[in-house]
Residue frames as qw, qx, qy, qz and C-alpha x, y, z in Angstrom:
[[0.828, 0.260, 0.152, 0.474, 40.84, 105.26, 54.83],
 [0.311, 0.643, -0.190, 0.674, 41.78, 109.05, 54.44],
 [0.602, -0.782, 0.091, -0.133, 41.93, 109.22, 58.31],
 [0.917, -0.022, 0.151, 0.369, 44.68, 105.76, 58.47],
 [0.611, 0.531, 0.132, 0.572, 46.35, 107.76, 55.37],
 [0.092, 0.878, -0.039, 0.468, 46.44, 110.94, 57.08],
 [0.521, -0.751, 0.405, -0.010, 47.96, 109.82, 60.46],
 [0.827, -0.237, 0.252, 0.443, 50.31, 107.85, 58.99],
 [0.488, 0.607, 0.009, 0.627, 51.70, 110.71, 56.83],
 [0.294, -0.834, 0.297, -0.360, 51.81, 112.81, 60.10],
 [0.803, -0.473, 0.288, 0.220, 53.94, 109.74, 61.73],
 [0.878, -0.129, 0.164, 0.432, 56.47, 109.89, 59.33],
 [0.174, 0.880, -0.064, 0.438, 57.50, 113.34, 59.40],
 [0.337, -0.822, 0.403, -0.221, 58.67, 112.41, 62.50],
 [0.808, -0.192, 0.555, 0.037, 59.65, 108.82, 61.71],
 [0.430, 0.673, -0.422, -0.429, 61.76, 108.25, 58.83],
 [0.924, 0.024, 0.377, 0.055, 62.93, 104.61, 56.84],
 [0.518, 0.721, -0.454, 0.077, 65.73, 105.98, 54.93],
 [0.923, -0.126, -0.006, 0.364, 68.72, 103.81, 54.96],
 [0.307, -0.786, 0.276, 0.460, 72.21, 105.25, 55.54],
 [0.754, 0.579, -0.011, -0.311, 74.29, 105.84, 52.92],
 [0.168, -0.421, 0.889, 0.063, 76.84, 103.29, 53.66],
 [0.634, 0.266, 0.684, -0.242, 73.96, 100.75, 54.18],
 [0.659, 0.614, 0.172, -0.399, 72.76, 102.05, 50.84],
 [0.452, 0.717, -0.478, -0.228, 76.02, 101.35, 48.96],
 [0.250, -0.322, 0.913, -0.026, 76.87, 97.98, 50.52],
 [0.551, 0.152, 0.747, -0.338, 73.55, 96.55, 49.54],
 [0.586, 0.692, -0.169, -0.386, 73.53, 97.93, 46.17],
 [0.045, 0.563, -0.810, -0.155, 76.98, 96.02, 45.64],
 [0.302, -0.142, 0.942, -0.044, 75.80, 92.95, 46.90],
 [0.665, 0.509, 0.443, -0.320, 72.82, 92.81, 45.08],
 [0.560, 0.700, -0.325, -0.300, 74.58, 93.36, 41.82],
 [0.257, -0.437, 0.821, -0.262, 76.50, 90.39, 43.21],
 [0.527, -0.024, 0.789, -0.316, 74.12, 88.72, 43.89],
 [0.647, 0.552, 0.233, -0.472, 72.25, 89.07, 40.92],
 [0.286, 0.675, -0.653, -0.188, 75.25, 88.41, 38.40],
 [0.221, -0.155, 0.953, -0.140, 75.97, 85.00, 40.36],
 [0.509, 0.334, 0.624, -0.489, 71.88, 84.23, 39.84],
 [0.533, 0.700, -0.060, -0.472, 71.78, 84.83, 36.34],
 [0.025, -0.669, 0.742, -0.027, 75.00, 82.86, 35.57],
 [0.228, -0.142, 0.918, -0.292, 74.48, 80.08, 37.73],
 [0.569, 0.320, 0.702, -0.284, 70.81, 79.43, 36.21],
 [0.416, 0.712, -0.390, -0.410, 71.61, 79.96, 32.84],
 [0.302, 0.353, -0.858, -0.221, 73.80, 77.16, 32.87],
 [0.327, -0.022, 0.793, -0.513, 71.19, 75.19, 34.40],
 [0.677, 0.441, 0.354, -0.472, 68.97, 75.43, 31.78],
 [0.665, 0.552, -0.391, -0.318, 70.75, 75.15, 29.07],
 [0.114, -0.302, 0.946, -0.030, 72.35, 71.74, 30.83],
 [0.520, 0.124, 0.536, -0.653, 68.96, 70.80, 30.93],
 [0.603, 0.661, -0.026, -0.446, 68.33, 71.23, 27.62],
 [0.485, 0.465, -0.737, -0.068, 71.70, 70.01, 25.82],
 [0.219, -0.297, 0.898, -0.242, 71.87, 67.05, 28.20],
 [0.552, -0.035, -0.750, -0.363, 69.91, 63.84, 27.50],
 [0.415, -0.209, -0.774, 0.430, 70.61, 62.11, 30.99],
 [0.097, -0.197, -0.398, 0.891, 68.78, 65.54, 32.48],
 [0.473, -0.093, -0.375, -0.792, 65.57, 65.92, 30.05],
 [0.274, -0.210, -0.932, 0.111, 63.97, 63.92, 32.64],
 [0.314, -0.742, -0.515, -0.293, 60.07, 64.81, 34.00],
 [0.655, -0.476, -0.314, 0.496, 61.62, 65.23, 37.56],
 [0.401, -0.100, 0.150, 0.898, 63.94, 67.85, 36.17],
 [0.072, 0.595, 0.501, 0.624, 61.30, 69.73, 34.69],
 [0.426, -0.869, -0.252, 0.016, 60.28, 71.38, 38.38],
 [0.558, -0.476, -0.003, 0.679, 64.11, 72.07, 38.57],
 [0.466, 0.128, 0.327, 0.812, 64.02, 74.14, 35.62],
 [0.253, -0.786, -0.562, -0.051, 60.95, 75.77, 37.06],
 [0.531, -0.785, -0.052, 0.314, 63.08, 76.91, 39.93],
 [0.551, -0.090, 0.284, 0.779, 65.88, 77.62, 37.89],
 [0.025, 0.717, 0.603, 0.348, 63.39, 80.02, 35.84],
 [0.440, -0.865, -0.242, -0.024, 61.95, 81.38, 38.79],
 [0.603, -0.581, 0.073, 0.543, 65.76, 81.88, 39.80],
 [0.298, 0.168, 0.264, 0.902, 67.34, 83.73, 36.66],
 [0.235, -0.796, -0.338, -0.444, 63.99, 86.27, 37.42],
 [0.584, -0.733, -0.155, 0.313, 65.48, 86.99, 40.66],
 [0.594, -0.226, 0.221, 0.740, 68.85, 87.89, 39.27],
 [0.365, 0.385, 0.566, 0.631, 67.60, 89.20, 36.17],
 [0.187, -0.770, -0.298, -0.533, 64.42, 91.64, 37.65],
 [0.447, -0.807, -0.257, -0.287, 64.36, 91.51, 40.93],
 [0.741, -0.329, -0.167, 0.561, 67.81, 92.47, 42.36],
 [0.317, 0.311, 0.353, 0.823, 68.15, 95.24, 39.66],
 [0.343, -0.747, -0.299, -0.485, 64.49, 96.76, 40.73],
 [0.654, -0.646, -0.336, 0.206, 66.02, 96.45, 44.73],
 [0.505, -0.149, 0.088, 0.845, 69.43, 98.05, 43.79],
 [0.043, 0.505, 0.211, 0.836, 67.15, 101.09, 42.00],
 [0.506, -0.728, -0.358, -0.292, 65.25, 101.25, 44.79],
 [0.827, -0.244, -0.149, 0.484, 68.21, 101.04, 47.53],
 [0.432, -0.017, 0.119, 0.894, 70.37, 103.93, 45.42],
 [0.115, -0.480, -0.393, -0.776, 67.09, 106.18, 45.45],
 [0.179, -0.108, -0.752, 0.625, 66.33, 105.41, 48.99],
 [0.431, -0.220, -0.054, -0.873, 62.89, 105.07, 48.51],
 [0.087, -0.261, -0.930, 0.245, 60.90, 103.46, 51.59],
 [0.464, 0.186, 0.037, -0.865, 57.51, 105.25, 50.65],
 [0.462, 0.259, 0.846, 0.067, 54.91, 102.05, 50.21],
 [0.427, 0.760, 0.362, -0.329, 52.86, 104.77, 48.14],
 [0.049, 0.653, -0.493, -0.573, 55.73, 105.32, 45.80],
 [0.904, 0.333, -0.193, -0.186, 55.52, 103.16, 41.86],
 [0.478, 0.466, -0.736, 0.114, 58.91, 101.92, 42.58],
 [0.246, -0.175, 0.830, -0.470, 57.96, 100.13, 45.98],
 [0.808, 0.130, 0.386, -0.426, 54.90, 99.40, 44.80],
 [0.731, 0.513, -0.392, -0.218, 56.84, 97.25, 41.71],
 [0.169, 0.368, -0.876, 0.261, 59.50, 96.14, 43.96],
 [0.585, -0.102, 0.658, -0.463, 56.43, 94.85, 46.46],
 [0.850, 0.376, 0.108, -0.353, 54.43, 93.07, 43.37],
 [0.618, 0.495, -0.611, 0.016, 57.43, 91.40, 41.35],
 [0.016, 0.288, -0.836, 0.466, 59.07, 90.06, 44.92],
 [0.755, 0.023, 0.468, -0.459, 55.06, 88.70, 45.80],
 [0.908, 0.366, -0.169, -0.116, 55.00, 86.63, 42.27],
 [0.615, 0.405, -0.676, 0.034, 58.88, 85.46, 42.81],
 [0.600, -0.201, 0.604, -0.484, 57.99, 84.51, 46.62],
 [0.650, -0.024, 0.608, -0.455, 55.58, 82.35, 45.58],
 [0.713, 0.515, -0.458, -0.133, 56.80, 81.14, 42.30],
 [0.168, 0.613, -0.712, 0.299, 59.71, 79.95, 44.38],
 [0.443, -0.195, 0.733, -0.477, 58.09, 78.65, 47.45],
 [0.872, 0.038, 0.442, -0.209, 55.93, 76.14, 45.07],
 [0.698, 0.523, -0.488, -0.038, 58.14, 75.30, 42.52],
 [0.003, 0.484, -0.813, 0.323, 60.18, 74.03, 45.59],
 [0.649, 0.053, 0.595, -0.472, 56.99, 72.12, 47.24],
 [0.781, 0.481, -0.170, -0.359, 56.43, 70.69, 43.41],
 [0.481, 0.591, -0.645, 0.053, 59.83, 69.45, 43.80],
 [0.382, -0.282, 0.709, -0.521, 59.05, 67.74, 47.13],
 [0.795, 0.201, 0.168, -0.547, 56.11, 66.31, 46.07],
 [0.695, 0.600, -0.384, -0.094, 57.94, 65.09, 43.23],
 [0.155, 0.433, -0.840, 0.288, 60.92, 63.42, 45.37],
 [0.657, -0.026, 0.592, -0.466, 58.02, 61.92, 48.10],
 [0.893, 0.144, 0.274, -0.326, 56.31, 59.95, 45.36],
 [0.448, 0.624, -0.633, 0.099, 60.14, 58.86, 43.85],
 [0.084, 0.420, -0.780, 0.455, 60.68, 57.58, 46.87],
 [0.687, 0.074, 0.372, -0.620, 57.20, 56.11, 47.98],
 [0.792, 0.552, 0.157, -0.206, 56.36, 54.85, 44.56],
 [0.398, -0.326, 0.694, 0.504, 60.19, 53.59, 42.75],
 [0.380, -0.128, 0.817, 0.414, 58.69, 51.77, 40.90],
 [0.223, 0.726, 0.628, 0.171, 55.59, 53.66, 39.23],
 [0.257, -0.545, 0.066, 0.795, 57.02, 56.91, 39.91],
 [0.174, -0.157, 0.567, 0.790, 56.98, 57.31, 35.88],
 [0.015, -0.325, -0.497, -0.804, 53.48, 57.19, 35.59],
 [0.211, -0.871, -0.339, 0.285, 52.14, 58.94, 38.38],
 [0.085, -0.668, 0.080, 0.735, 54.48, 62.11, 37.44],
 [0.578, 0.486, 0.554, 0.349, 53.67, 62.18, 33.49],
 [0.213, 0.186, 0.116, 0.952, 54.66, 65.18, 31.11],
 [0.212, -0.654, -0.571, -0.448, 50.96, 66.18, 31.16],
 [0.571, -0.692, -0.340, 0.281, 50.84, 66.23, 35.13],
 [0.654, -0.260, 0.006, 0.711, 53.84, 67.80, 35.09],
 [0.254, 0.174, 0.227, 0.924, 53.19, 70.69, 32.93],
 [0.345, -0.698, -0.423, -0.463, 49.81, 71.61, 34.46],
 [0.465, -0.719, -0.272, 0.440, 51.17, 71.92, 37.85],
 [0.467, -0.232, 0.045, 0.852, 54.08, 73.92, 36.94],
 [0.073, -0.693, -0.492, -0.522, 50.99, 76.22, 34.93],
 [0.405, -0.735, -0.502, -0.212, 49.47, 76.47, 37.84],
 [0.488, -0.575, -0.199, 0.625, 51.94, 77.36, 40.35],
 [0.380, -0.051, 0.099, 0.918, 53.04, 80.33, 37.66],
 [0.241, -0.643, -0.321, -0.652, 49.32, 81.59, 36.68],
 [0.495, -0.763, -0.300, 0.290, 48.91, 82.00, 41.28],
 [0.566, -0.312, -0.098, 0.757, 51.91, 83.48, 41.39],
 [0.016, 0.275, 0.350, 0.895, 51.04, 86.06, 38.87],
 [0.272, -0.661, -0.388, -0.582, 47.23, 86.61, 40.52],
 [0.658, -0.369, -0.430, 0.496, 48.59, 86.87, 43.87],
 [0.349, -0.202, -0.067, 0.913, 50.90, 89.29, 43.59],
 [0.036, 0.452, 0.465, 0.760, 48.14, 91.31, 41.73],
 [0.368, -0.804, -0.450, -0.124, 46.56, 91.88, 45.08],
 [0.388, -0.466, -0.266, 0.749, 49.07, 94.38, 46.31],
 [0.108, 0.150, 0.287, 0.940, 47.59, 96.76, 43.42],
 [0.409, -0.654, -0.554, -0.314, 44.15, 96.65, 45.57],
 [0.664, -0.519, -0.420, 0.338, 46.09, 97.62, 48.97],
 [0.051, 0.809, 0.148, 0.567, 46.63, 101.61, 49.33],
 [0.223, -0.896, 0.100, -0.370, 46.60, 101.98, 52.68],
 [0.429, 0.605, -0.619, 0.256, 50.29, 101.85, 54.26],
 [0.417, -0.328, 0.615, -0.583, 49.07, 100.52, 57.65],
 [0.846, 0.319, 0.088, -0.419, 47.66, 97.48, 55.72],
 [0.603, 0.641, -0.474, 0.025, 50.90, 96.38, 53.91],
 [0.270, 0.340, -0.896, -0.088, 52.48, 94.49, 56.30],
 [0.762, 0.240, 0.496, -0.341, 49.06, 92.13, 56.90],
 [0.816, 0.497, -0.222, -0.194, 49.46, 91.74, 53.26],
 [0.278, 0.678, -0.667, 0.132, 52.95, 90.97, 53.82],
 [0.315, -0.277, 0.795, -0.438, 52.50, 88.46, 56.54],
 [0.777, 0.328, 0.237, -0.483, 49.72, 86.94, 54.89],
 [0.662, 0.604, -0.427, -0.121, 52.61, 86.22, 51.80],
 [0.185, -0.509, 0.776, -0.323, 54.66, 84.71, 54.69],
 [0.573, -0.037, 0.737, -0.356, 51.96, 82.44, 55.72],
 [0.746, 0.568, -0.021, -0.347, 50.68, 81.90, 52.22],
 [0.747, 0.432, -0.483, 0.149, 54.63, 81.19, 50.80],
 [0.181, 0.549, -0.745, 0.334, 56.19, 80.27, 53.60],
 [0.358, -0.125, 0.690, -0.617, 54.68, 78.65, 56.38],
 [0.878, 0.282, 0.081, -0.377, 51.81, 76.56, 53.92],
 [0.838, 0.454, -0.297, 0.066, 54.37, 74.92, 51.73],
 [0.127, 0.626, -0.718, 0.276, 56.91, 74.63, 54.24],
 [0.330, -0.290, 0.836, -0.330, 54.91, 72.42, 56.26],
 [0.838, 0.374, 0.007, -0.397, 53.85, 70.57, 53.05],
 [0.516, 0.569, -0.631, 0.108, 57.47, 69.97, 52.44],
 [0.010, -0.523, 0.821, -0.228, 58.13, 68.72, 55.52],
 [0.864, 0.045, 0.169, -0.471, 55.28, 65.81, 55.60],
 [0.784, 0.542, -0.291, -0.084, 57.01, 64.84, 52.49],
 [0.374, 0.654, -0.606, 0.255, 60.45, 64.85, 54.07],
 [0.533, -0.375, 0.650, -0.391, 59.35, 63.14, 57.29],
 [0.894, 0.241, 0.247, -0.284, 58.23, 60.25, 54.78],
 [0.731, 0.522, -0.389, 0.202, 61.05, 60.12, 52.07],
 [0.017, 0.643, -0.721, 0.257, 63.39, 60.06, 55.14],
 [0.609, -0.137, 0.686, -0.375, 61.63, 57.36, 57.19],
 [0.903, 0.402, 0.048, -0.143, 61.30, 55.29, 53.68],
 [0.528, 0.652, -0.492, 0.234, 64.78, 55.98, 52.31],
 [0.325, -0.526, 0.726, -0.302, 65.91, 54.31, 55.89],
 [0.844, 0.092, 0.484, -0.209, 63.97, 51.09, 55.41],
 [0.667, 0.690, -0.233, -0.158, 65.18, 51.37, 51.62],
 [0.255, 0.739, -0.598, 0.181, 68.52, 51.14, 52.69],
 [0.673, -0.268, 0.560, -0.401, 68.08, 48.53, 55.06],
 [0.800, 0.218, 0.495, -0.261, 66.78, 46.39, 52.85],
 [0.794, 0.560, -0.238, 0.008, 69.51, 46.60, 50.37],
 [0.048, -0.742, 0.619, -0.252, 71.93, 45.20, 53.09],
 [0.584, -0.279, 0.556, -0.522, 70.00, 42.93, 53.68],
 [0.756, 0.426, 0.460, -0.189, 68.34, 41.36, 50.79],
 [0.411, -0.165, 0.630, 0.638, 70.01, 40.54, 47.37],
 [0.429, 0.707, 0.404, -0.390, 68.41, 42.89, 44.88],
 [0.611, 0.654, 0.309, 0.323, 68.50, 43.41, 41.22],
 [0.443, 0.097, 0.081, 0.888, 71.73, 46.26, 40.03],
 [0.001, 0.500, 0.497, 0.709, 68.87, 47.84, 38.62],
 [0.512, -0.628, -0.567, -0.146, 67.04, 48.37, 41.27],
 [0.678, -0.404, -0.147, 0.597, 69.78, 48.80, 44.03],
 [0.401, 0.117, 0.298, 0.858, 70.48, 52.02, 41.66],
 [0.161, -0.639, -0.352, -0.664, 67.28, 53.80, 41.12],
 [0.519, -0.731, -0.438, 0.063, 66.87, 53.38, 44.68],
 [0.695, -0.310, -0.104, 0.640, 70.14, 54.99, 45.53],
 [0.201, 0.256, 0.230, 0.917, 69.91, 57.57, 43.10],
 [0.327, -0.668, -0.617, -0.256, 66.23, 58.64, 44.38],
 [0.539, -0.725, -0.298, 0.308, 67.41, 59.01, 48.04],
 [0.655, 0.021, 0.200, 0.729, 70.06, 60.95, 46.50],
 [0.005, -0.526, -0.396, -0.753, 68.09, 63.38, 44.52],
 [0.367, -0.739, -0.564, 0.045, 65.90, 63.58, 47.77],
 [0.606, -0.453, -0.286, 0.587, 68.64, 64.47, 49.88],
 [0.325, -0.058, 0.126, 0.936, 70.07, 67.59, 47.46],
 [0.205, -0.467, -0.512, -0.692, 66.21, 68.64, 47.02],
 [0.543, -0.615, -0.484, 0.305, 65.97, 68.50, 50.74],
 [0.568, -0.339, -0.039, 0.749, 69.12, 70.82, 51.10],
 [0.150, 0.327, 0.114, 0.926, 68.12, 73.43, 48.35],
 [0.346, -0.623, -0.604, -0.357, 64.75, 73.50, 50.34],
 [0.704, -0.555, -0.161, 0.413, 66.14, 73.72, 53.51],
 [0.539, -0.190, 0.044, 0.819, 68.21, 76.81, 52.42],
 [0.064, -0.436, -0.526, -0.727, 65.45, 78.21, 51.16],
 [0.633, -0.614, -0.464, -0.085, 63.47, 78.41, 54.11],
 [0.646, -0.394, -0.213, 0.619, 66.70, 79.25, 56.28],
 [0.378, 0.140, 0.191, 0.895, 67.24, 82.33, 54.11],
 [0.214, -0.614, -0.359, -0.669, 63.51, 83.80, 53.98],
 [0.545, -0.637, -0.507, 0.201, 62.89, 83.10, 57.72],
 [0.295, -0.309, -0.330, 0.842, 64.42, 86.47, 58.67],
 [0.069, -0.026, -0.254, -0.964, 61.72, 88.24, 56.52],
 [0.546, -0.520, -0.634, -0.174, 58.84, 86.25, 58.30],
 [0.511, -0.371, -0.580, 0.515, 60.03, 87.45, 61.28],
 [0.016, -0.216, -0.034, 0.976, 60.40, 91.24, 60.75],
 [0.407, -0.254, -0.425, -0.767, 56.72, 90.75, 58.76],
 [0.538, -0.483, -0.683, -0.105, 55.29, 89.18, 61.96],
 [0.354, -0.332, -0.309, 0.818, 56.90, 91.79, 64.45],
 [0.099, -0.056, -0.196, -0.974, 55.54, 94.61, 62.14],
 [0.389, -0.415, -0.527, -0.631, 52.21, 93.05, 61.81],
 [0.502, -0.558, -0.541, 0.378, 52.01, 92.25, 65.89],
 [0.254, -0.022, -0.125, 0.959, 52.93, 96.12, 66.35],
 [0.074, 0.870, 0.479, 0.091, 50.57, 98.94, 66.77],
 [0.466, -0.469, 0.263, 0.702, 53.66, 101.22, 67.23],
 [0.740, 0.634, 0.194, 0.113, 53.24, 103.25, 63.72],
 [0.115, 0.982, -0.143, -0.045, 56.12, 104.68, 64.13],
 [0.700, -0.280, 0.653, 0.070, 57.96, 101.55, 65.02],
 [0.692, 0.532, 0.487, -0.039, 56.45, 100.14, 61.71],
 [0.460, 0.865, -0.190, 0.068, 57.99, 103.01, 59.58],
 [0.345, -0.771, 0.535, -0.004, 61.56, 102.28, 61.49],
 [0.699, -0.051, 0.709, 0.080, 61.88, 98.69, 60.61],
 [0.796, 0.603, 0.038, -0.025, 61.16, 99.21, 56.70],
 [0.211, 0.618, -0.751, -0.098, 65.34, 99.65, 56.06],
 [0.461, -0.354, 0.813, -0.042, 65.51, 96.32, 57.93],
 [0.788, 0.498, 0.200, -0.302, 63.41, 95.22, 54.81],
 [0.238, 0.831, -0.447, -0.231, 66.24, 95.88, 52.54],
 [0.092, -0.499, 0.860, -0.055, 68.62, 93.54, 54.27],
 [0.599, -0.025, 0.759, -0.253, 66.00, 90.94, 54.72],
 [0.708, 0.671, 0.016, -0.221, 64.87, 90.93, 50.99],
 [0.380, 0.690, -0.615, 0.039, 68.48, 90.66, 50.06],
 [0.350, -0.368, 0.788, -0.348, 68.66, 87.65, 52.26],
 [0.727, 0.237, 0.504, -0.401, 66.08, 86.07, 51.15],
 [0.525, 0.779, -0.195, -0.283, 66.92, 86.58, 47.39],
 [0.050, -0.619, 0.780, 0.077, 70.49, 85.41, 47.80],
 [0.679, -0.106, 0.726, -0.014, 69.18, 81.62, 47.27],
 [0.740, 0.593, 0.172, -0.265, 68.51, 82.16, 43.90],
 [0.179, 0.895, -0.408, 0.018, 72.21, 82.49, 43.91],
 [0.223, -0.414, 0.853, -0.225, 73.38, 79.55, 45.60],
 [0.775, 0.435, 0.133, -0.439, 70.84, 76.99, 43.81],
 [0.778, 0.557, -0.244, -0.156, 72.69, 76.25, 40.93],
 [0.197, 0.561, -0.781, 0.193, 76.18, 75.23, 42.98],
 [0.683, -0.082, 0.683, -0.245, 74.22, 72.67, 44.98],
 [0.916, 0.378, -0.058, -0.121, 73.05, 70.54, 41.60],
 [0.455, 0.759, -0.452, 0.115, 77.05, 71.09, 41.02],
 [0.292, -0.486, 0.751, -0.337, 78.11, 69.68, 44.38],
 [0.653, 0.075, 0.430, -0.619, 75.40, 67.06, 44.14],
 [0.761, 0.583, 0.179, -0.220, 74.86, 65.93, 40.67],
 [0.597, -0.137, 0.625, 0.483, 77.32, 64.27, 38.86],
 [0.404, 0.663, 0.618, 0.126, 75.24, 64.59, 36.16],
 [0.157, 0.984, 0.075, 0.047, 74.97, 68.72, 36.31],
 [0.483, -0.624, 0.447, 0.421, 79.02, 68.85, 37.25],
 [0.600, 0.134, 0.658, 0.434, 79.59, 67.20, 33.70],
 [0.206, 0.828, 0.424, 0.303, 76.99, 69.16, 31.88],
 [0.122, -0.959, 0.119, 0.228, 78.58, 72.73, 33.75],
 [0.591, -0.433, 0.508, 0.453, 81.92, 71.16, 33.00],
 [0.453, 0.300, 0.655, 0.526, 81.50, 70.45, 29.27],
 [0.315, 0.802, 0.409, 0.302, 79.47, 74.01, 28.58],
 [0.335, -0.834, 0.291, 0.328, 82.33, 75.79, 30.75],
 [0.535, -0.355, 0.544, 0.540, 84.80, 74.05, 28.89],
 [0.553, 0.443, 0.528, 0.468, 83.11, 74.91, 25.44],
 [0.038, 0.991, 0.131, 0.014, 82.55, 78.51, 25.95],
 [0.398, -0.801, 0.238, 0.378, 86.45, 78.71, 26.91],
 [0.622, 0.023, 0.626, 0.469, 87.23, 76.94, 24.04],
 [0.384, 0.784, 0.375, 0.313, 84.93, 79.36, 21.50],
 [0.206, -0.942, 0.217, 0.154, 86.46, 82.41, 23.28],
 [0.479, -0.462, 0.531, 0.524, 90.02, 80.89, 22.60],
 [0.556, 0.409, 0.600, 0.404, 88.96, 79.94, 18.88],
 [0.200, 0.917, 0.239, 0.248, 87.80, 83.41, 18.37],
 [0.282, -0.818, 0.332, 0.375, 90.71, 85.46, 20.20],
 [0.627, -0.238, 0.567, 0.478, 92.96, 83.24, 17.62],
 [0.461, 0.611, 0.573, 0.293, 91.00, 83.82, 14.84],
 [0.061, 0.991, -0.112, 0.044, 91.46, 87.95, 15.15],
 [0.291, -0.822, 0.305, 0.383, 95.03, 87.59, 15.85],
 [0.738, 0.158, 0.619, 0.216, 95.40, 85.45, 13.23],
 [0.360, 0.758, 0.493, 0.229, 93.63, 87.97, 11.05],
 [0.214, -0.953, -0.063, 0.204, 95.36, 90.82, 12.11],
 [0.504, -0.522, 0.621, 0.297, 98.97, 89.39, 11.89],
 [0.583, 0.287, 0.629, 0.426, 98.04, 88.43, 8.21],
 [0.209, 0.949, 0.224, 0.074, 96.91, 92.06, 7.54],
 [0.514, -0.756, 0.191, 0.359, 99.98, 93.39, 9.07],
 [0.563, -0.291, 0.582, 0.510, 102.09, 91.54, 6.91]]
């Protein structure tokens, strides 16, 4: 270990991972960006969740998971990249990398199964119509969504066991294959099934004369599928450039290579991140439902803001006088 430790401090005397400081001030922006939008945008998710009847629905309960899991992105873990970014520190041995590495392992893989929960959850909607309600029960429901948050948490707990910097990205590639690559090709099982069902579904209400009722849940289902397909599918599209640069690093033997590539971290982390941002406007595109619910707590907040601007001039203009 103090051998490893010592040649890689001799490689990067001659190999440095500082970002420029353009680089360093565009990425800071966007991350405060990005993070604002994230915070925002799941906020009003939950609290549609909440005030909304039509939305207190089991199903929903994994979205508010992710929605969670998203306002933590905005909230911690842009804020901890932007300090890290404007301090331009790419030491792995430093406490701020090592916080930025351990907070970004737990919202990885918060993320990556709260999505797969949400698969799961659409597959047996679509499989199961009509029993759907009690195969997914609160109970069920609130033990997975436990479970996926007590891993995440003991996961990430294993980068406070890993020391030596020639090690990190194995660990890192491991989180790849662990949140990405496991639950991606859980999701798509699911999706090769809810699609190849939701076709026959549809078929068979062109065909056959079925109950309103029926003709509805089914429609809505494939629905829900589809926009749980798409946040997934943007999820996945976003992280895949940080699988790549963590499988290039870990295929290297290049340590000097290895120390070069850490800026490209930056950009890919911020890449990755950015869905937490873009989440909440799919439900909006999607979801009647959440459009109403954004609509109606947009339109009350503008309304308390106007009540209260009136109310001071009001008060003011009576003092005056």
């Amino acid at each position: 270990m103090e051998t490893n430790n010592t040649t890689f401090t001799e490689t990067i005397k001659q190999c440095t991972g500082e970002i420029t400081t353009e680089a360093q001030f565009v990425l800071a922006s966007l991350n405060a960006i990005a993070g604002i939008i994230a915070m925002f945008g799941n906020a009003l998710v939950l609290i549609a969740i909440f005030k909304t009847p039509s939305l207190r629905t089991v199903s929903n309960a994994f979205l508010a998971s992710l929605a969670v899991s998203d306002f933590y992105i905005g909230l911690v873990i842009h804020p901890i990249w932007m300090a890290r970014i404007i301090h331009n520190v790419w030491q792995s041995s430093h406490l701020l990398s090592e916080m930025v590495q351990i907070l970004s392992l737990q919202s990885i893989i918060s993320s990556s199964y709260n999505l797969c929960a949400i698969a799961i959850d659409r597959y047996i909607c679509i499989v199961n119509v009509f029993r759907a309600q009690d195969i997914i029960t609160p109970r069920r429901c609130t033990v997975a969504i436990s479970c996926i948050w007590f891993f995440s948490v003991a996961f990430a707990t294993t980068r406070l066991v890993v020391h030596d910097p020639q090690v990190l990205p194995y660990l890192w590639f491991c989180v790849q294959v662990l949140g990405i690559v496991l639950p991606m090709n859980l999701i798509a099982y699911c999706y090769f099934h809810i699609f190849k069902i939701a076709r026959m579904q549809k078929r068979k209400i062109a065909t056959e004369n079925m109950k309103r009722e029926d003709r509805v849940s089914i429609l809505k289902n494939n629905k829900a599928a589809w926009t749980a397909g798409i946040i997934i599918g943007l999820f996945f599209l976003l992280g895949m450039p940080n699988f790549v640069v963590a499988c290039v690093q870990s295929a290297s033997n290049n340590l000097c290579f290895k120390v070069k590539m850490i800026p490209i971290w930056f950009w890919t982390a911020f890449i990755a991140f950015t869905s937490a941002a873009c989440h909440p406007w799919i439900y909006a595109l999607r979801s009647k439902d959440f459009r109403h619910a954004f609509a109606q707590l947009l339109g009350r907040t503008n309304q308390s803001i106007e009540n209260a601007v009136f109310r001071t001039v009001t008060k003011e203009f009576k003092t005056s006088k």
